[in-house]
VOBA-1610 file (N, C-alpha, C; in pm, whole numbers, padded with zeros to 5 digits, always signed):
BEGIN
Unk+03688+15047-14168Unk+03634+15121-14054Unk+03632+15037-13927Unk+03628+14905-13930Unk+03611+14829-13832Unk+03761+14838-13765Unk+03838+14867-13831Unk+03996+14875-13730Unk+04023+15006-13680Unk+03895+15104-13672Unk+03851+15234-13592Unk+03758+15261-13500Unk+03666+15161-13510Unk+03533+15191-13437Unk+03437+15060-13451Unk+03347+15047-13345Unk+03300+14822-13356Unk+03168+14907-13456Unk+03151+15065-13442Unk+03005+15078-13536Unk+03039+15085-13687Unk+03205+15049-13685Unk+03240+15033-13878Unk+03175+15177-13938Unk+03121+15176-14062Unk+03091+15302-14061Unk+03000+15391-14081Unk+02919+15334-13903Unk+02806+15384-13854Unk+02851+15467-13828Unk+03015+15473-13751Unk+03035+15545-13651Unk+02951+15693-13682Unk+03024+15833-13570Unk+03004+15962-13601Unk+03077+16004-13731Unk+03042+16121-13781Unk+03110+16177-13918Unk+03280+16186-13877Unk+03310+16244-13761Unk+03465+16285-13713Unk+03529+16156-13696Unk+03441+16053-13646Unk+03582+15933-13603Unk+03557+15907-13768Unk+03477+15879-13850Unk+03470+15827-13982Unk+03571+15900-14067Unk+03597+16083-14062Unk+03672+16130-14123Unk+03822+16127-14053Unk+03852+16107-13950Unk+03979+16087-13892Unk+04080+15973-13942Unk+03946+15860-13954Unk+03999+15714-14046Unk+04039+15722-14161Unk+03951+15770-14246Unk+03995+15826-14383Unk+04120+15880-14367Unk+04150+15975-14318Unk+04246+16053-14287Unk+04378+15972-14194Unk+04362+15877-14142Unk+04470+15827-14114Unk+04496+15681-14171Unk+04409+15659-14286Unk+04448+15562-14398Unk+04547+15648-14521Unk+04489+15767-14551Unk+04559+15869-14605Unk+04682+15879-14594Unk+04731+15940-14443Unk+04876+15943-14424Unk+04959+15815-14421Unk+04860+15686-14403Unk+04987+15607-14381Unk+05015+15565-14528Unk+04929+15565-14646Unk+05002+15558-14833Unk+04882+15484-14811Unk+04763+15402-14791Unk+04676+15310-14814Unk+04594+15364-14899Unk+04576+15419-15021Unk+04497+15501-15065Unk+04465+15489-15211Unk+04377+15542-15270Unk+04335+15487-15422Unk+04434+15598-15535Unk+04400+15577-15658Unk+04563+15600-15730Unk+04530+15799-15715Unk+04425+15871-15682Unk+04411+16003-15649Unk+04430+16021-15474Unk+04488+15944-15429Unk+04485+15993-15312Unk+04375+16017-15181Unk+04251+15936-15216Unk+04173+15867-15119Unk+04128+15766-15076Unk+04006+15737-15026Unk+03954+15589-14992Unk+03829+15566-15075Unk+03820+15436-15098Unk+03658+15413-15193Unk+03578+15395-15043Unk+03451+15448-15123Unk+03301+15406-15069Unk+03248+15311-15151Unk+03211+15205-15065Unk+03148+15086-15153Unk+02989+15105-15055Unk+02871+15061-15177Unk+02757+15055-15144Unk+02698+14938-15197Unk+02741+14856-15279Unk+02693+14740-15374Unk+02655+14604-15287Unk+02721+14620-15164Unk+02638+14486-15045Unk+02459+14497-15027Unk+02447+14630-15062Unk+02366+14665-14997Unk+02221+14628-15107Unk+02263+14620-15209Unk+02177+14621-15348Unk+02193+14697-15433Unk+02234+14707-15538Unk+02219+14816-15633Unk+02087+14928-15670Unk+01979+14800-15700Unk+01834+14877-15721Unk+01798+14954-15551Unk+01843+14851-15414Unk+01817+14940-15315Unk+01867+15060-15298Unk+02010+15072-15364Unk+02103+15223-15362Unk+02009+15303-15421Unk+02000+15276-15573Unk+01944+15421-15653Unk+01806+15460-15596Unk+01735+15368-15502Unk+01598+15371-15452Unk+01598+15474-15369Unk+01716+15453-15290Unk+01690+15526-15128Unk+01824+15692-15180Unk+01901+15649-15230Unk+02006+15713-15220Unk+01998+15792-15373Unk+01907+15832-15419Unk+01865+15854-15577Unk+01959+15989-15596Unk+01962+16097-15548Unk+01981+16196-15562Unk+02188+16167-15575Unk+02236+16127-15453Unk+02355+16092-15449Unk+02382+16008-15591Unk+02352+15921-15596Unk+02380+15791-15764Unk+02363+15903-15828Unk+02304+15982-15875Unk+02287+16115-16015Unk+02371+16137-15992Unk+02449+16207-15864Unk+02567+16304-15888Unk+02702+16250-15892Unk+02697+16116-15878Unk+02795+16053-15902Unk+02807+15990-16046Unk+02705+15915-16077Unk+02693+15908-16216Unk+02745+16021-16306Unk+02727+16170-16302Unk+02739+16274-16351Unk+02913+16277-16332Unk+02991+16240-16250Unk+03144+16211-16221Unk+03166+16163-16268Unk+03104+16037-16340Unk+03187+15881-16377Unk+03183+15757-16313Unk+03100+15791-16148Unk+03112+15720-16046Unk+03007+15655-16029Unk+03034+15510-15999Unk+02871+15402-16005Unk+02845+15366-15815Unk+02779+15447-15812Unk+02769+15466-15648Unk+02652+15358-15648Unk+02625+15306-15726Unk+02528+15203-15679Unk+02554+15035-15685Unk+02663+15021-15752Unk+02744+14877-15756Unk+02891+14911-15780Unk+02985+14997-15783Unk+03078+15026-15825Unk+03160+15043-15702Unk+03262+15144-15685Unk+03346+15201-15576Unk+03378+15351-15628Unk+03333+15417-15522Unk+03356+15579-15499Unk+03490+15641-15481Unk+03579+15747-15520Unk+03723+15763-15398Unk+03606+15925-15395Unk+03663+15881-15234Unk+03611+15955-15163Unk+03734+16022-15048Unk+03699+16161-14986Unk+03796+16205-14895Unk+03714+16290-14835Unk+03774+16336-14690Unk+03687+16433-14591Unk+03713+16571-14669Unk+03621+16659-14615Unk+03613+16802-14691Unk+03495+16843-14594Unk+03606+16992-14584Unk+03531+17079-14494Unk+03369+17141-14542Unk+03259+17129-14523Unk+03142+17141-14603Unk+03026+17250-14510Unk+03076+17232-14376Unk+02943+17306-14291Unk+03041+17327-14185Unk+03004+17455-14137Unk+03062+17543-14007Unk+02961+17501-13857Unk+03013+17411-13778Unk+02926+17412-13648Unk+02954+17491-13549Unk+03035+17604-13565Unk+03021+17715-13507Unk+02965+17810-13572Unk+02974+17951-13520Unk+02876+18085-13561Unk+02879+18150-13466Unk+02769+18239-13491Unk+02782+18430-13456Unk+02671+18307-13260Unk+02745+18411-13204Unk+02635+18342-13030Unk+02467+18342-13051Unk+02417+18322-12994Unk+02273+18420-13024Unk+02155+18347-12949Unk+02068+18411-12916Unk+01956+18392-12838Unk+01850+18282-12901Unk+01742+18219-12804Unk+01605+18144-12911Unk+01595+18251-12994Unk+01581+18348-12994Unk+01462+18437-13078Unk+01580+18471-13209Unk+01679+18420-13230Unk+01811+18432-13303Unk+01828+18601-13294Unk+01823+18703-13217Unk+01905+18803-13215Unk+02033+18760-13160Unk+02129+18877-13200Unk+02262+18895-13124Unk+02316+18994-13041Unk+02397+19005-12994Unk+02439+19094-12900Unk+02463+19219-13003Unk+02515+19273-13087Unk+02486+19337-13202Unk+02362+19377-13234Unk+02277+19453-13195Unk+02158+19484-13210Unk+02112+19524-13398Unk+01999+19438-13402Unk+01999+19480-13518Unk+02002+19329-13664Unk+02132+19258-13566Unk+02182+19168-13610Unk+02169+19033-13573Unk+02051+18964-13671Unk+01988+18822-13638Unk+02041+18753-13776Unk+02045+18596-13643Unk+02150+18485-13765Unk+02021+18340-13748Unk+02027+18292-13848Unk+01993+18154-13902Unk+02091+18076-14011Unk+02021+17955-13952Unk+02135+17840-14028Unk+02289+17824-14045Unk+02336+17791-14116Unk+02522+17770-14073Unk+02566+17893-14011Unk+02500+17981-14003Unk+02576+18130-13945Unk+02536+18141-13777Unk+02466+18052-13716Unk+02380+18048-13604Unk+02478+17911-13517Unk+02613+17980-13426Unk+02661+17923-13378Unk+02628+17762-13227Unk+02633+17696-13187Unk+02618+17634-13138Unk+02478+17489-13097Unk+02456+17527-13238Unk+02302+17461-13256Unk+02335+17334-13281Unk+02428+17262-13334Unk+02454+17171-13330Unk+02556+17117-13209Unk+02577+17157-13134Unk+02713+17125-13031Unk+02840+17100-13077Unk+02868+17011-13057Unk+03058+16940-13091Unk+03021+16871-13217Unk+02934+16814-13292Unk+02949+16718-13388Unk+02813+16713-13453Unk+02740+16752-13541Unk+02668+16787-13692Unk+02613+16678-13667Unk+02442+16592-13671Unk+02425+16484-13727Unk+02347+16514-13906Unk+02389+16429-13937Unk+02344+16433-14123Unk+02199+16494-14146Unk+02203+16582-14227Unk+02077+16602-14220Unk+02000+16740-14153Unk+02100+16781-14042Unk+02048+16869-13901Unk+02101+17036-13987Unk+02163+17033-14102Unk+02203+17168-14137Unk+02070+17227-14245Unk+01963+17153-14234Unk+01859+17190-14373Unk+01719+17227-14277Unk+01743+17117-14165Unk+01643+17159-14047Unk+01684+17303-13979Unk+01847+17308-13925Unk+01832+17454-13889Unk+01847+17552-13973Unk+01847+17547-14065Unk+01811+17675-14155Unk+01613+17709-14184Unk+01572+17577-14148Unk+01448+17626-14185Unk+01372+17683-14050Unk+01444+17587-13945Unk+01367+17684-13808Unk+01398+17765-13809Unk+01550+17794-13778Unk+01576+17935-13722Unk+01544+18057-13775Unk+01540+17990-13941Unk+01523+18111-14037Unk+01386+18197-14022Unk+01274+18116-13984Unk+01184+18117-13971Unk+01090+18185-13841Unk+01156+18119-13695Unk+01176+18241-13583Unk+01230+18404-13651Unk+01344+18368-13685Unk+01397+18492-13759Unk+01304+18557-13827Unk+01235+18552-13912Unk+01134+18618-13986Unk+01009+18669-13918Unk+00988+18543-13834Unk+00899+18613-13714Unk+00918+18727-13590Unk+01019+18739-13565Unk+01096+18784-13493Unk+01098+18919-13557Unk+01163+18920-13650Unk+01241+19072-13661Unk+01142+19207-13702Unk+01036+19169-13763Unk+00898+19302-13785Unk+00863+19386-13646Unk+00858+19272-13550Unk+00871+19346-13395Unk+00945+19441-13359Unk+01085+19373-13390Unk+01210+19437-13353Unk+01229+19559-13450Unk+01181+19577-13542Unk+01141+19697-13648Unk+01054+19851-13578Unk+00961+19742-13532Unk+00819+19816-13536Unk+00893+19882-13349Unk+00964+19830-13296Unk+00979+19847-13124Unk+01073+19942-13161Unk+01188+19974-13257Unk+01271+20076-13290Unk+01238+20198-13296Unk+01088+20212-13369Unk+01039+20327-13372Unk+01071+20397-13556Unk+01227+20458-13545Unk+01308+20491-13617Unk+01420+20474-13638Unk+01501+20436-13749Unk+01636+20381-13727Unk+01695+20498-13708Unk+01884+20485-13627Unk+01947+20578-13665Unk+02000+20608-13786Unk+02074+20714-13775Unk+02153+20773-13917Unk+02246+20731-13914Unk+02311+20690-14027Unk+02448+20600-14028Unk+02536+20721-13986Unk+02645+20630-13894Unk+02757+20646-13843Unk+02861+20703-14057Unk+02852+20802-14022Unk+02905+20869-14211Unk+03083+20838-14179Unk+03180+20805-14024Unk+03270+20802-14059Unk+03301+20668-14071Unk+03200+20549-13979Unk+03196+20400-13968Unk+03213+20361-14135Unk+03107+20450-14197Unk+03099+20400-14337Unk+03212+20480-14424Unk+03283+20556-14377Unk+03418+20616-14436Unk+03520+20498-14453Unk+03491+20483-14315Unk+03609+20372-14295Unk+03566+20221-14351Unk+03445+20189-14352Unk+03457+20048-14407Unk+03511+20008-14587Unk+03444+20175-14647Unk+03483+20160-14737Unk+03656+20188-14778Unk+03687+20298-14692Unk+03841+20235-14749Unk+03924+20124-14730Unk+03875+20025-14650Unk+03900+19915-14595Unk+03854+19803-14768Unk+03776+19821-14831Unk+03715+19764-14889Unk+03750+19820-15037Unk+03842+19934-15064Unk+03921+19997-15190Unk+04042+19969-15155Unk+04078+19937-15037Unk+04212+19905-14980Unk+04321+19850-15131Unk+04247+19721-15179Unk+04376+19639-15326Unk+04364+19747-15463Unk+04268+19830-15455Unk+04279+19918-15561Unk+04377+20017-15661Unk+04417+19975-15732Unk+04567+20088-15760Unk+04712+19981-15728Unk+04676+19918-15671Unk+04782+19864-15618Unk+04843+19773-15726Unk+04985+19711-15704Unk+05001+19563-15853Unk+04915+19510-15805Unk+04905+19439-15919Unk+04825+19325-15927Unk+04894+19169-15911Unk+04834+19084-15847Unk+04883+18955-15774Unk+04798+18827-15860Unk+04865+18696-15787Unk+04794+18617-15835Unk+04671+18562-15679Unk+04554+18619-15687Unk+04500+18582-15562Unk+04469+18396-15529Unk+04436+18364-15662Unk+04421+18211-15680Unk+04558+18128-15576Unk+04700+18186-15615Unk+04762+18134-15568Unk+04782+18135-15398Unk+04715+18209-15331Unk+04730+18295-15192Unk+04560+18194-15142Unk+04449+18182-15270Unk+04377+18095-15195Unk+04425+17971-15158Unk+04447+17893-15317Unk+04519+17768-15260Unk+04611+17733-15148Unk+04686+17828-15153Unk+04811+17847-15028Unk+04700+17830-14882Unk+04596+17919-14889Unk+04538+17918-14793Unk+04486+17775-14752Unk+04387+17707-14857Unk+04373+17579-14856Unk+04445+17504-14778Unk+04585+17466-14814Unk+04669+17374-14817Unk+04691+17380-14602Unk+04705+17541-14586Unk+04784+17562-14504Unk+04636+17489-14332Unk+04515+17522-14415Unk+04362+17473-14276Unk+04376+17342-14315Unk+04392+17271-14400Unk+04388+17128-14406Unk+04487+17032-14369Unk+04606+17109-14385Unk+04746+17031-14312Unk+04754+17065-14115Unk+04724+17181-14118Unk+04782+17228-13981Unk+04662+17266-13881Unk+04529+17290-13961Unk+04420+17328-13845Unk+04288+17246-13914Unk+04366+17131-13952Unk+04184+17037-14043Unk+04174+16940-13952Unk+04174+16810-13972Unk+04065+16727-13875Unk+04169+16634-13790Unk+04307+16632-13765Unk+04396+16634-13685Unk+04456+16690-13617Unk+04478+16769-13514Unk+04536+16895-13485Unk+04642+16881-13347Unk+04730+16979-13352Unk+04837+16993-13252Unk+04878+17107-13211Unk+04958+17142-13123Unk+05036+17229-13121Unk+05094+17317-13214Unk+05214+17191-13244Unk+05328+17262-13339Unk+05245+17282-13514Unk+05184+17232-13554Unk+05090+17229-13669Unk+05034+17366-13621Unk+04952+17435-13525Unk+04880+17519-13523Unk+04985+17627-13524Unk+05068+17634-13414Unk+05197+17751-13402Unk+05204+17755-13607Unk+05247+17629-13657Unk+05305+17698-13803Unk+05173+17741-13841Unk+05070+17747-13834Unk+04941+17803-13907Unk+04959+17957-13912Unk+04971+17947-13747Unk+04953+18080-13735Unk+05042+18160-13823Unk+05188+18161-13798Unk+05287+18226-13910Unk+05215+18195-14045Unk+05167+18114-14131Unk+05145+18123-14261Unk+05043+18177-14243Unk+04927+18183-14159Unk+04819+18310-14186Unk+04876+18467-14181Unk+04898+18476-14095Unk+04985+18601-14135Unk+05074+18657-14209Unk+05168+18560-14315Unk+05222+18561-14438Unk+05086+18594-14520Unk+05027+18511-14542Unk+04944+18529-14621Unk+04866+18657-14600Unk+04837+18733-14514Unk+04761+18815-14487Unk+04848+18949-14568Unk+04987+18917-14538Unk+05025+19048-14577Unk+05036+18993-14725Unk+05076+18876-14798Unk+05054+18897-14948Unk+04927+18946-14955Unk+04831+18956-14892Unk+04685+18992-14964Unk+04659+19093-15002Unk+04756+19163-14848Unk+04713+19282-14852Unk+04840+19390-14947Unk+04898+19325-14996Unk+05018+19390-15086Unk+04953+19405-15233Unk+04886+19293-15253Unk+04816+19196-15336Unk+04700+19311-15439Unk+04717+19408-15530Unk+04615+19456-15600Unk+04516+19409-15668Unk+04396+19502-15712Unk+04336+19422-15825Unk+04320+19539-15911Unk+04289+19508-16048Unk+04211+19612-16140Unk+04101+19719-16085Unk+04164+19844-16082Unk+04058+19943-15996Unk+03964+20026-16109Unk+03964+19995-16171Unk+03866+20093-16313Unk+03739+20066-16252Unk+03621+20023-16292Unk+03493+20035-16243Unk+03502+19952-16136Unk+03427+19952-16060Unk+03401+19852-15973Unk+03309+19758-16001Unk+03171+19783-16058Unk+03064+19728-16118Unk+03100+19614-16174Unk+03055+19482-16144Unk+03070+19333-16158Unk+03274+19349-16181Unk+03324+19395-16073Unk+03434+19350-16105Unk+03486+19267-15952Unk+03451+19136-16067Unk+03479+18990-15970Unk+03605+18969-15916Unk+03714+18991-15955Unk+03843+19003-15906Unk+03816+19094-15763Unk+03789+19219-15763Unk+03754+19267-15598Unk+03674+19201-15533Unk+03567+19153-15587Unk+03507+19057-15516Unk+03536+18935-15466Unk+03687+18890-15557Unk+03736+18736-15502Unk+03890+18814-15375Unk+03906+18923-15420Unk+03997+18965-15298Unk+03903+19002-15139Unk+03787+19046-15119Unk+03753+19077-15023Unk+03639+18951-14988Unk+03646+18836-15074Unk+03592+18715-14995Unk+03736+18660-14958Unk+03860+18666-15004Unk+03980+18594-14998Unk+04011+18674-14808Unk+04005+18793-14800Unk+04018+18884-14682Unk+03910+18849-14560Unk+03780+18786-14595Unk+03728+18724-14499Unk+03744+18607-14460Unk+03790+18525-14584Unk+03824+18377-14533Unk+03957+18393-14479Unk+04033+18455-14479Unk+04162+18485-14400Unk+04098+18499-14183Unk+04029+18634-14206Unk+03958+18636-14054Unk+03942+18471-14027Unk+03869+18441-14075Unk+03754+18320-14028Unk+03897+18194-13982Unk+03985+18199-14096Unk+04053+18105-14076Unk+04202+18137-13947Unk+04180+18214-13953Unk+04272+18274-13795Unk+04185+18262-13704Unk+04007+18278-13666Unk+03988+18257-13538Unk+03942+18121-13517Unk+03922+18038-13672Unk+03958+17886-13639Unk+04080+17830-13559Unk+04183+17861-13601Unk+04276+17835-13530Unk+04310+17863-13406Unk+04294+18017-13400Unk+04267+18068-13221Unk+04232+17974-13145Unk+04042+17945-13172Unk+04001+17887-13080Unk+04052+17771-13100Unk+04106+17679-13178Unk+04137+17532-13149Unk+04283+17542-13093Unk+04340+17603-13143Unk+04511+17655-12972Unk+04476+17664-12843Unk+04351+17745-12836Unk+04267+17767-12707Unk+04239+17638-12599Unk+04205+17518-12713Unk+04112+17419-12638Unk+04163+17283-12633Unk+04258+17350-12474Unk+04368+17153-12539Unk+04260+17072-12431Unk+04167+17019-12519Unk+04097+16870-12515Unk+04046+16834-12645Unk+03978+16756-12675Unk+03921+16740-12769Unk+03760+16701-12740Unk+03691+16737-12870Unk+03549+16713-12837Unk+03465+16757-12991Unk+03423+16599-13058Unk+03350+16592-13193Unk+03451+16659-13279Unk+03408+16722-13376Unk+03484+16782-13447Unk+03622+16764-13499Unk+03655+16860-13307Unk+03771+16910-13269Unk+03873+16812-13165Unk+04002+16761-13276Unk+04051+16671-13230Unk+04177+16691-13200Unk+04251+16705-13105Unk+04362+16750-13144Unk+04480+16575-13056Unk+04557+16580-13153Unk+04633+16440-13131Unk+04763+16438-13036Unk+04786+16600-12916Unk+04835+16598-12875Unk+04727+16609-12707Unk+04639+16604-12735Unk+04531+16612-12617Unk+04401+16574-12663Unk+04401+16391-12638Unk+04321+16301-12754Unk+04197+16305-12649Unk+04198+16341-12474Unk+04060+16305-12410Unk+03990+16399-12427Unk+03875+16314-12395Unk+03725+16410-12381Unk+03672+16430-12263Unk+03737+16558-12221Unk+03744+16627-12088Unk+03565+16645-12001Unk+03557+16583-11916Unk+03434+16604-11821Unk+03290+16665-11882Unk+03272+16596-11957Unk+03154+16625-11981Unk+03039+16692-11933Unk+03013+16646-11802Unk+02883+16760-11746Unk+02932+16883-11743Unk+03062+16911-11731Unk+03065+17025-11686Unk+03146+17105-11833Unk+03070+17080-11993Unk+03103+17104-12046Unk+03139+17251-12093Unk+03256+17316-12166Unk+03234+17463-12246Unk+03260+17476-12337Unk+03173+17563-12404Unk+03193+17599-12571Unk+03278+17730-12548Unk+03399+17771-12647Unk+03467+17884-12698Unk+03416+17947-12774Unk+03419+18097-12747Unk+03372+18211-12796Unk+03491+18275-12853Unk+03517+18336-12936Unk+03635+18416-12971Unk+03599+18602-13075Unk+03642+18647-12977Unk+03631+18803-13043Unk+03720+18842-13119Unk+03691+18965-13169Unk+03798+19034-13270Unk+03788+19150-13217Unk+03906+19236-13104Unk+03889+19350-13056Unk+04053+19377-13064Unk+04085+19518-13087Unk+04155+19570-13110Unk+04339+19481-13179Unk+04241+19452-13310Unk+04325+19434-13393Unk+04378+19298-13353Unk+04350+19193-13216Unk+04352+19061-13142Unk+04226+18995-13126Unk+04276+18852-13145Unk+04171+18790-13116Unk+04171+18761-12941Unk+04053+18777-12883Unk+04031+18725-12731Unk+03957+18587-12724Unk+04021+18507-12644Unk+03959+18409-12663Unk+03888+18365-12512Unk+03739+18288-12523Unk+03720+18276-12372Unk+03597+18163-12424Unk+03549+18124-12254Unk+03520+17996-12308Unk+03403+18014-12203Unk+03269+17948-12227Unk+03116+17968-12167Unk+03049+17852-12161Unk+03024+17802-12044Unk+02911+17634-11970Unk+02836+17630-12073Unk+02839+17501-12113Unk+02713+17496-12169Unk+02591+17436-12107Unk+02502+17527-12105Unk+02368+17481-12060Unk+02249+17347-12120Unk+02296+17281-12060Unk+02202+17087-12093Unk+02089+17130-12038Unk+02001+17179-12092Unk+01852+17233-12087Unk+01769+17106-12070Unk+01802+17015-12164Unk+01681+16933-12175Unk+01724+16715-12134Unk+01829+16756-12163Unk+01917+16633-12172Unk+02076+16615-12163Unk+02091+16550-12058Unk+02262+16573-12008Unk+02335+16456-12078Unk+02478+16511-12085Unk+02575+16404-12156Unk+02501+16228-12101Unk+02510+16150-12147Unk+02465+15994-12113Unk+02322+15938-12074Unk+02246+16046-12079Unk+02103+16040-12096Unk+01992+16041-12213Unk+01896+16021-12213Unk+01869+15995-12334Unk+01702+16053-12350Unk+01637+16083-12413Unk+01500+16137-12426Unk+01422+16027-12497Unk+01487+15859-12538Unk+01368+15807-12580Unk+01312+15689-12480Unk+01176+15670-12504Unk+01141+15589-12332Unk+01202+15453-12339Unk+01228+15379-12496Unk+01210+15269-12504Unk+01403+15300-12555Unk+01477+15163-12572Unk+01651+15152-12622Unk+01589+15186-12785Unk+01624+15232-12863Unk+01585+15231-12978Unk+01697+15073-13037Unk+01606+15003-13106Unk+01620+14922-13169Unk+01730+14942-13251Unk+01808+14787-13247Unk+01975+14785-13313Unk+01940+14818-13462
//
């Protein structure tokens, strides 16, 4: 890490996973194809002390995370984007309030460890407070829209009747295609080919049947219409990172490596309207503390 960053690997999670990742491509790598984590400088009895929960689950691998060496690799684990939304977590969608990984911009450009267990418990929590109001101020709900729900459901019988596919193979495919071309390196020409293989893939999906006899616990429809949302999600990933030639936390792209003006920062929004994604981009408001400033009185100690 020290031939990436002088904080070795204090650094942030993104320059830490970029390293990994460009020890990766150049062959430097353990006999599966990653990097070890070593913790054994540190003490063994101090590891399992502080780090108890991690040593179990590695132990449970095979792996001696407390005097041994780890292979370890980056993996996509938490979404720091999400749905827009107000303090009080409503959305422009009335009706429709988000907490925790689904509650876009709460973390900014880059996650610190730890910050995805805190916002699930605030927001969730406003949220709960929040919404009995928003109940009680309705009065009465409306009556469902009977053709909205016509249509979602044939949208949702859509693979029914149809052959049957291998969806496993169309996930993996999917896999392969966010981690090579829209994962924690990114470009141009990598994103242009994304885009074509999302849309390959979209139409195997949708060619793609499953067993239509009951529906009742039948997990195969259920792994095609989570396979049909991670398709969305993973097209307006890509959108917005085509969208945003700079880079910032996260989002790195190696054909536009600066980190464009900070005060006058914007976060990307991206819609889904008529069958296109729109993409557009909104100031972000430094409420309390601006890029290079700091909220503690004293340097916090090295």
């Amino acid at each position: 890490m020290q031939d990436y960053d002088s904080k070795g690997e204090r650094a942030t999670r993104d320059i830490v996973s970029r390293a990994i990742y460009g020890e990766m491509r150049a062959g430097r790598t353990t006999p599966h194809g990653g990097v070890y984590i070593s913790m054994g400088h540190l003490g063994a009895e101090r590891v399992r002390r502080e780090f108890k929960g991690m040593v179990e689950r590695c132990a449970d691998c095979g792996f001696d995370l407390a005097g041994g060496l780890v292979e370890v690799v980056p993996t996509a684990h938490y979404m720091m984007g999400g749905v827009v939304f107000r303090a009080d977590c409503a959305t422009d969608l009335a009706g429709l309030f988000v907490a925790g990984e689904d509650s876009g911009g709460v973390h900014g450009a880059n996650r610190l460890g730890g910050n995805g267990v805190a916002n699930s418990t605030v927001f969730g929590g406003i949220a709960g407070d929040v919404m009995p109001g928003w109940v009680r101020r309705r009065g009465r709900l409306h009556e469902p829209d009977e053709a909205a729900v016509e249509q979602a459901m044939q949208r949702a019988r859509a693979p029914l009747g149809k052959p049957r596919g291998d969806l496993n193979a169309i996930r993996e495919r999917l896999y392969d295609v966010m981690w090579d071309d829209v994962g924690i390196v990114r470009d141009a020409a990598g994103l242009a080919r994304a885009e074509g293989a999302l849309e390959e893939l979209e139409a195997r999906l949708d060619s793609t049947g499953v067993e239509g006899g009951s529906l009742a616990f039948n997990l195969t429809w259920h792994d095609w219409l989570n396979l049909k949302n991670l398709l969305l999600v993973s097209k307006a990933i890509r959108a917005s990172a085509a969208a945003r030639e700079d880079s910032r936390g996260a989002h790195y792209r190696s054909d536009f490596p600066e980190v464009r003006d900070l005060d006058r920062s914007r976060y990307t929004c991206v819609n889904w309207r008529e069958e296109r994604f729109e993409v557009s981009t909104r100031p972000v408001e430094f409420a309390r503390v601006r890029p290079g400033e700091t909220l503690l009185k004293e340097p916090a100690a090295a």
